[in-house]
C-alpha positions as CSV (number, residue, x, y, z in Angstrom):
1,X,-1.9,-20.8,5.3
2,X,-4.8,-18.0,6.5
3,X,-8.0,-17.8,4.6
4,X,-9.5,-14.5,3.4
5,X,-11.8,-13.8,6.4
6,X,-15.2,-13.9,5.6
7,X,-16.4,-11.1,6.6
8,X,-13.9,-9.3,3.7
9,X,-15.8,-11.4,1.1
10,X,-19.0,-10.1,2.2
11,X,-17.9,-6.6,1.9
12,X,-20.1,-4.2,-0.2
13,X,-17.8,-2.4,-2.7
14,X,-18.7,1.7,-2.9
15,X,-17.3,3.9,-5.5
16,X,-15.5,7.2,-5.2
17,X,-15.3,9.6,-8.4
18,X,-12.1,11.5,-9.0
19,X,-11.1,13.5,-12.0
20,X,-8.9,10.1,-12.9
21,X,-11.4,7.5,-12.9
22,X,-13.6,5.5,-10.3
23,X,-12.0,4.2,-7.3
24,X,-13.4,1.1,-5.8
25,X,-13.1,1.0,-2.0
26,X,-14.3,-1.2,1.0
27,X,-15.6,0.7,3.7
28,X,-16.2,-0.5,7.3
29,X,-16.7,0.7,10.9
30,X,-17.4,4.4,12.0
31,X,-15.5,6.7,13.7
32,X,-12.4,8.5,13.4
33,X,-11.0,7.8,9.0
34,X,-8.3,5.7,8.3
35,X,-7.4,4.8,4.9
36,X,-5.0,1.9,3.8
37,X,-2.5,2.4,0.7
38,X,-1.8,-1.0,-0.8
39,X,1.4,-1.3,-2.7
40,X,1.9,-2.2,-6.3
41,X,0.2,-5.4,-7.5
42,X,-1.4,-5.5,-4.4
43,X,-5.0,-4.4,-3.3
44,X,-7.7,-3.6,-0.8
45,X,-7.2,-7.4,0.5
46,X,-3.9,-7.2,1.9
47,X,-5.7,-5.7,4.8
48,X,-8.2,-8.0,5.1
49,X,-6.9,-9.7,7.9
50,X,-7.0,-6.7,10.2
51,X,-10.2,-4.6,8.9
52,X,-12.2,-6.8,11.5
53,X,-10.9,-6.1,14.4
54,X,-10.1,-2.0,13.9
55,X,-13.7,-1.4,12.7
56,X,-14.9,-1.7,16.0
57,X,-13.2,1.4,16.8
58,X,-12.9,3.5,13.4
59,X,-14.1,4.0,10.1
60,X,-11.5,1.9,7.9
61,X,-11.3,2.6,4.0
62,X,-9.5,0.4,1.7
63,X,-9.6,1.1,-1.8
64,X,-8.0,-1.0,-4.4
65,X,-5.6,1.9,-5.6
66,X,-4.6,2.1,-9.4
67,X,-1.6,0.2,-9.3
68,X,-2.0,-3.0,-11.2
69,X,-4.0,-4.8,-9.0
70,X,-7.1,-2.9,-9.4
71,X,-10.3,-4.0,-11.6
72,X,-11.6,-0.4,-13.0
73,X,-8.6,1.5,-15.2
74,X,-8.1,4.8,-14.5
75,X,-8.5,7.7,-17.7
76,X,-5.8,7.6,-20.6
77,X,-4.6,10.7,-19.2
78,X,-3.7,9.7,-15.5
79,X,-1.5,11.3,-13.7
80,X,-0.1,8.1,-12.0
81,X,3.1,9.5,-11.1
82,X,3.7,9.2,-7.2
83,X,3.0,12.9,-6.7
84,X,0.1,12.6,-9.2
85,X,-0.9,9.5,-7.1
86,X,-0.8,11.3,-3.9
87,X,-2.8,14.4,-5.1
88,X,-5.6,11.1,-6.1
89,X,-5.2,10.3,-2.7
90,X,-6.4,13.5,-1.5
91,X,-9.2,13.3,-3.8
92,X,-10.7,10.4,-2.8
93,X,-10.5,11.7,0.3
94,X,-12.4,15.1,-0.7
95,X,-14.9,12.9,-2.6
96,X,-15.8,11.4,0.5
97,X,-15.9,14.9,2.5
98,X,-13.2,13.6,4.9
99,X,-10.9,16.9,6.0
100,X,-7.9,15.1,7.8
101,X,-7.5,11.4,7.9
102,X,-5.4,8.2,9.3
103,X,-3.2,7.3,6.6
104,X,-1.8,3.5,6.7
105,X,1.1,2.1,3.6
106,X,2.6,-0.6,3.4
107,X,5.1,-1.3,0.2
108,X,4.6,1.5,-2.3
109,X,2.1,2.7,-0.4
110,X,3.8,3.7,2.4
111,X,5.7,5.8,0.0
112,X,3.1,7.4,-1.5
113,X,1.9,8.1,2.3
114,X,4.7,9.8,2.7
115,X,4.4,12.0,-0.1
116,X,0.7,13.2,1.0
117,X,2.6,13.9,4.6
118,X,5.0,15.6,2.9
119,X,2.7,17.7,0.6
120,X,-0.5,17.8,1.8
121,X,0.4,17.5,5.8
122,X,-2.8,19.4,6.9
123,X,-4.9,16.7,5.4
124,X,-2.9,14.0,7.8
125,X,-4.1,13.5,11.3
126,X,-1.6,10.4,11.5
127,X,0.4,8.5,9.8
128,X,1.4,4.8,10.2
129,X,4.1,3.0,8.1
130,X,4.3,-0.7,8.1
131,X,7.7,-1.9,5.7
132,X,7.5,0.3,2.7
133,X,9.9,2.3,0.7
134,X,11.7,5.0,1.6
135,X,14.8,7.6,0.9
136,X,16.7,5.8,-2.2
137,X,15.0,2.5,-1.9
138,X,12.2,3.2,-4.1
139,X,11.3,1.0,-5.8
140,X,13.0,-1.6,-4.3
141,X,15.7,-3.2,-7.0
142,X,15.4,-6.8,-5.4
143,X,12.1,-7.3,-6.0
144,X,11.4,-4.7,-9.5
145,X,14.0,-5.2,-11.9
146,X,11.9,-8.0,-13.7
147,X,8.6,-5.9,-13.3
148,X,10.2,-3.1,-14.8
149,X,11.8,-5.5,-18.0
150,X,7.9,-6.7,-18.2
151,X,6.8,-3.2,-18.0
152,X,8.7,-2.2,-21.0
153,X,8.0,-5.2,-23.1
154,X,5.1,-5.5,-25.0
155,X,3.0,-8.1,-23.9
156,X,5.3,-8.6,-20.4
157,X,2.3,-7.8,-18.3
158,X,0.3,-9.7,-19.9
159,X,2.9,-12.3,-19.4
160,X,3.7,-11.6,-15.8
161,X,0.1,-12.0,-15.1
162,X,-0.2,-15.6,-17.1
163,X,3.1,-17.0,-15.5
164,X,2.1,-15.4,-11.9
165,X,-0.3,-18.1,-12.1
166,X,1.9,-21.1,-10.9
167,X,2.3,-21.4,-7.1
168,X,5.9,-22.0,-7.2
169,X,6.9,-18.2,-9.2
170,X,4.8,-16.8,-6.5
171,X,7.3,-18.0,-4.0
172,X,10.6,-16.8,-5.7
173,X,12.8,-14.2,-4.2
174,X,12.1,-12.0,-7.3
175,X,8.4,-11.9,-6.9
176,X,6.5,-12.5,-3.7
177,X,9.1,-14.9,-2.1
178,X,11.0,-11.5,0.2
179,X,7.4,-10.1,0.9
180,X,5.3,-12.7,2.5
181,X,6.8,-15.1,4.9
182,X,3.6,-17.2,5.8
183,X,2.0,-18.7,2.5
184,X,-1.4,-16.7,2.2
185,X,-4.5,-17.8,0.8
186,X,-3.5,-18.4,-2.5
187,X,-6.6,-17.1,-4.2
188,X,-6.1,-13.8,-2.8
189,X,-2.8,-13.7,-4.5
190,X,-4.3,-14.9,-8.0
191,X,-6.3,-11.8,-7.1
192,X,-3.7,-9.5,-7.4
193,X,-2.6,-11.0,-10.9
194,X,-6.2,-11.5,-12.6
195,X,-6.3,-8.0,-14.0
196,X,-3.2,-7.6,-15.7
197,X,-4.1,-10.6,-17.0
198,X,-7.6,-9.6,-18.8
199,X,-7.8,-5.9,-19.0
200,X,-5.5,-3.7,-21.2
201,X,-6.3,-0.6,-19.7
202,X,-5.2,-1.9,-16.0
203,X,-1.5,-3.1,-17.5
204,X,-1.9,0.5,-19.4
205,X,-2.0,2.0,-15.9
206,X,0.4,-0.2,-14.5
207,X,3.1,0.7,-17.4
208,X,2.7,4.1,-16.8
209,X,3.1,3.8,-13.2
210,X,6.6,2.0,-13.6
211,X,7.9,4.5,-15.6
212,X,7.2,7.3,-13.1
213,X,8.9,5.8,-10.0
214,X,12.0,7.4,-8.9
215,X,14.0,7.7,-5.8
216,X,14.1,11.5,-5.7
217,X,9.6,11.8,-4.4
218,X,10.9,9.8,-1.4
219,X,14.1,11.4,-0.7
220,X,12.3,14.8,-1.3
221,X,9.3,13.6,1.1
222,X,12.1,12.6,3.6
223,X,13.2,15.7,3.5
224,X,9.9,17.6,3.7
225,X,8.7,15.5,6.9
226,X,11.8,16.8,9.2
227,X,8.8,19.5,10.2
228,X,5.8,16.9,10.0
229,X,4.5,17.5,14.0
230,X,1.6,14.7,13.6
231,X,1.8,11.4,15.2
232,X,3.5,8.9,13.4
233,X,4.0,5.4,13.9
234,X,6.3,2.7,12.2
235,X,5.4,-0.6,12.7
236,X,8.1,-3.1,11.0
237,X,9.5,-6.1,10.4
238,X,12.7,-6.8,12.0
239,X,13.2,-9.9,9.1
240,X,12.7,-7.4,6.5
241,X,14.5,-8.3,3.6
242,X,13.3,-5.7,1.1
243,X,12.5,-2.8,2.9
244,X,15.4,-2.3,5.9
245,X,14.6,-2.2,9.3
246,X,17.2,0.5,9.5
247,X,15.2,2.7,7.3
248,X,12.7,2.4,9.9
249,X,15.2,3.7,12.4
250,X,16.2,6.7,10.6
251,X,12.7,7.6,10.0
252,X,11.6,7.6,13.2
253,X,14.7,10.2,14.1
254,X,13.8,12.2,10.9
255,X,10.5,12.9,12.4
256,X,9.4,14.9,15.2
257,X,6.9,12.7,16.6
258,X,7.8,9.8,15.7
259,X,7.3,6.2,17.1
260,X,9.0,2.7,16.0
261,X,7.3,-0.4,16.8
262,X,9.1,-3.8,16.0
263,X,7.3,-7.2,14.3
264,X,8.7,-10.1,14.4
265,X,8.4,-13.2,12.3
266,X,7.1,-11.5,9.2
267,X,8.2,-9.9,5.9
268,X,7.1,-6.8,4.6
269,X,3.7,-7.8,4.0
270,X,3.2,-7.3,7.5
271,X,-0.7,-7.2,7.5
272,X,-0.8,-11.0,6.1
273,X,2.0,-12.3,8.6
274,X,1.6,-11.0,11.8
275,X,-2.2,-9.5,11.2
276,X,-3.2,-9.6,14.9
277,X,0.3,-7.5,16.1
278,X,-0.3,-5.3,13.6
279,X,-4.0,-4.9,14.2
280,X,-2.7,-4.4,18.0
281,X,-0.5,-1.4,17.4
282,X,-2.2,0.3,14.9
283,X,-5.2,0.1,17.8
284,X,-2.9,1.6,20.2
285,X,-1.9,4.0,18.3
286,X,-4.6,5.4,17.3
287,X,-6.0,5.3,21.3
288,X,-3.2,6.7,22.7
289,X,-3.0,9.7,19.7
């Protein structure tokens, strides 16, 4: 099992204002931005593990993005469609007075990456994709068919957030069982459940968000990053039994500059499995870029 590292608990939290709503974000390190996309019911600490080490060579910002995980709802009127989500991507950004940045996903945020790329490519000095959803696999049926019943229920988030309490749901193939190989600390998972749990306005954001995803963003983006000329890196897991390692393949020939980088022993959450490979390549990258 790895601990939350404590030098993520000490983290201050600073707060970015966007026409949406507050985002809450962890920022550490200086130099050249990156900023981590969590996916949904995920947050800021999935990338706990590696903030450490790549802060002594950048400027890392995690924020816990509005997708169910995060602890300060967004306005009624949201756009949290994936494009909508990408333009508040961009806005945090512009909030922050960063031009171009490092963009890192992982899950449904590596397919809302994609989308900035696609749309906003002058704002994106790299891009790095660790397993995440792409061309028709988004979202991913394995893992979102439940989510998606709870999402159109009243009271399943509610519920899904009360149930998501026992250890041995967390494991199932259905929920977190195909994501995380290595059993992580499991009060960062809790974490990720506690606000659908107790705040309305997060499962109203979360709904909303379910409703809006649709294969066609990502097989549009797909399309749209045939002419993306910045450095891109794919760093995946080879067990990857959500997100398919040959998706990583045919992205990396999609693009022009393109790089694919293998991780073994892991499942899509690759920044919880293999944090120290990951940490390694993304520090490469960005060197050698």
């Amino acid at each position: 099992m790895t601990a939350m590292p404590p030098s993520m608990e000490a983290q201050a939290w600073h707060e970015a204002p966007t026409s949406a709503g507050v985002i809450r974000y962890r920022d550490v390190g200086t130099g050249d931005p990156v900023v981590f996309v969590h996916g949904v019911l995920s947050s800021s600490t999935l990338w706990g593990w590696i903030l450490p080490s790549l802060a002594l060579s950048c400027r890392c910002l995690a924020p816990d993005w509005p997708l169910g995980s995060h602890t300060l709802a967004l306005q009624a009127g949201a756009d949290l469609s994936p494009p909508g989500l990408a333009r508040l991507i961009v806005e945090f950004c512009d909030s922050l007075g960063l031009d171009r940045v490092t963009l890192v996903g992982n899950d449904t945020g590596g397919a809302l990456c994609q989308i900035v790329a696609a749309h906003h490519p002058a704002r994106v000095r790299r891009l790095i994709l660790t397993p995440c959803d792409a061309y028709d696999n988004f979202p991913p049926a394995k893992i979102f068919r439940l989510l998606n019943l709870a999402g159109r229920t009243p009271g399943g988030l509610r519920l899904t957030g009360h149930v998501m309490r026992a250890r041995p749901l967390q494991r199932l193939p259905v929920t977190l069982g195909h994501l995380i190989k290595h059993r992580p600390d499991p009060a960062v998972v809790d974490g990720w459940f506690e606000p659908i749990r107790v705040q309305a306005g997060v499962r109203r954001d979360l709904a909303k968000l379910l409703r809006a995803l649709d294969p066609r963003h990502t097989i549009e983006a797909a399309e749209r990053l045939r002419s993306f000329g910045a450095p891109v890196l794919l760093a995946w897991a080879t067990e990857d039994r959500v997100f398919p390692f040959e998706h990583a393949r045919r992205l990396a020939a999609d693009m022009p500059d393109a790089r694919l980088e293998s991780i073994g022993d892991s499942y899509s959450f690759v920044p919880l499995d293999q944090p120290s490979r990951l940490a390694e390549l993304i520090a490469a990258f960005l060197a050698s870029t």
